[in-house]
C-alpha positions in Angstrom: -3.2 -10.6 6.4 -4.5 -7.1 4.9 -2.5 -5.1 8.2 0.5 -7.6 6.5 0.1 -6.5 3.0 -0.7 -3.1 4.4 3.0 -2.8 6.0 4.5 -4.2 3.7 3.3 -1.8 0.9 4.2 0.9 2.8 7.7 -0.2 3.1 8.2 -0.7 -0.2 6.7 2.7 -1.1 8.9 4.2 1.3 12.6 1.6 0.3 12.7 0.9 4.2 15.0 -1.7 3.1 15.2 -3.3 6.7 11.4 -3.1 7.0 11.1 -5.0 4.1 13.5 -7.4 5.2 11.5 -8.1 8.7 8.4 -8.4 7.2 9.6 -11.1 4.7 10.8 -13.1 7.4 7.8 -13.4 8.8 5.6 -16.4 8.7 2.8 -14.6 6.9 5.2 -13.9 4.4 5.0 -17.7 3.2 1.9 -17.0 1.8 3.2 -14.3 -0.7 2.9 -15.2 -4.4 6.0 -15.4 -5.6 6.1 -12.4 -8.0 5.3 -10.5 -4.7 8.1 -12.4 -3.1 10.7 -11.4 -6.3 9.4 -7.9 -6.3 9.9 -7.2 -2.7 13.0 -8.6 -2.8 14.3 -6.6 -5.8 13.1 -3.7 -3.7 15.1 -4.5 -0.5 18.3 -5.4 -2.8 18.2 -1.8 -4.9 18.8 -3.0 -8.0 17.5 -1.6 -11.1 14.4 -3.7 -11.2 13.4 -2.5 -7.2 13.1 1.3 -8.3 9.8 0.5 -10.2 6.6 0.8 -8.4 4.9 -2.6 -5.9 2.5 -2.9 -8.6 1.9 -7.0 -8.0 1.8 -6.5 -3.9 -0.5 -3.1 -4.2 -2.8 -5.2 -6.6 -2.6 -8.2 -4.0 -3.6 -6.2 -0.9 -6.0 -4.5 -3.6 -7.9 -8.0 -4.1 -7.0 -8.7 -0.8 -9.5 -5.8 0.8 -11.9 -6.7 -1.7 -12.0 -10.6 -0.2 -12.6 -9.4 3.1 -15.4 -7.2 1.8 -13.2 -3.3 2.2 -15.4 -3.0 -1.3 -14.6 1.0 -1.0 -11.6 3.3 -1.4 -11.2 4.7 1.9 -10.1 8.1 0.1 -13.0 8.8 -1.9 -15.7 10.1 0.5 -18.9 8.9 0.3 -23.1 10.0 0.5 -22.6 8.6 4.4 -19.3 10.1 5.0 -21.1 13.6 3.8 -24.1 12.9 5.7 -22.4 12.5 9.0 -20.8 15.6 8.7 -17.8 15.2 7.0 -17.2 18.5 4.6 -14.4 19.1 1.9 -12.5 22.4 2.5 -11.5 24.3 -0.7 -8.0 24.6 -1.8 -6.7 28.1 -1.8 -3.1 28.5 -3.8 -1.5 31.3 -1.9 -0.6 34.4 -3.8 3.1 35.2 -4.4 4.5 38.2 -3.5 
């Protein structure tokens, strides 16, 4: 279900309007709430309301990771990400000329 939500944040994020479509005829799709169901709908229709941000299916695939036990953001590095190795590269703006 969280590669599911996954996708299907991702295609709303980007307005793949025939992603969107695909993924809610699937059968895991059933299982949406129904605001999710509404939203992603608005979305794939382009109406006024579907230019606002997934917030109700990024907060379900939020709770969603947290049910399965993902209890950390996999963008914010952590003491064992640092310890094996990982380092964080400075940001350099480049000079006009």
């Amino acid at each position: 279900m969280l590669a599911f939500l996954d996708s299907l944040c991702s295609a709303l994020i980007a307005r793949n309007t025939d992603e969107i479509r695909r993924l809610l005829r699937h059968p895991l799709a059933r299982a949406l709430p129904r605001l999710v169901r509404e939203e992603a709908l608005a979305v794939a229709n382009g109406g006024l309301r579907g230019f606002v941000a997934p917030l109700h299916t990024l907060r379900l695939y939020h709770q969603t990771a947290h049910l399965l036990g993902a209890c950390a953001d996999p963008a914010i590095p952590t003491a064992r990400d640092r310890a094996q190795g990982q380092i964080e590269l400075p940001l350099e703006v480049a000079a006009a000329h």
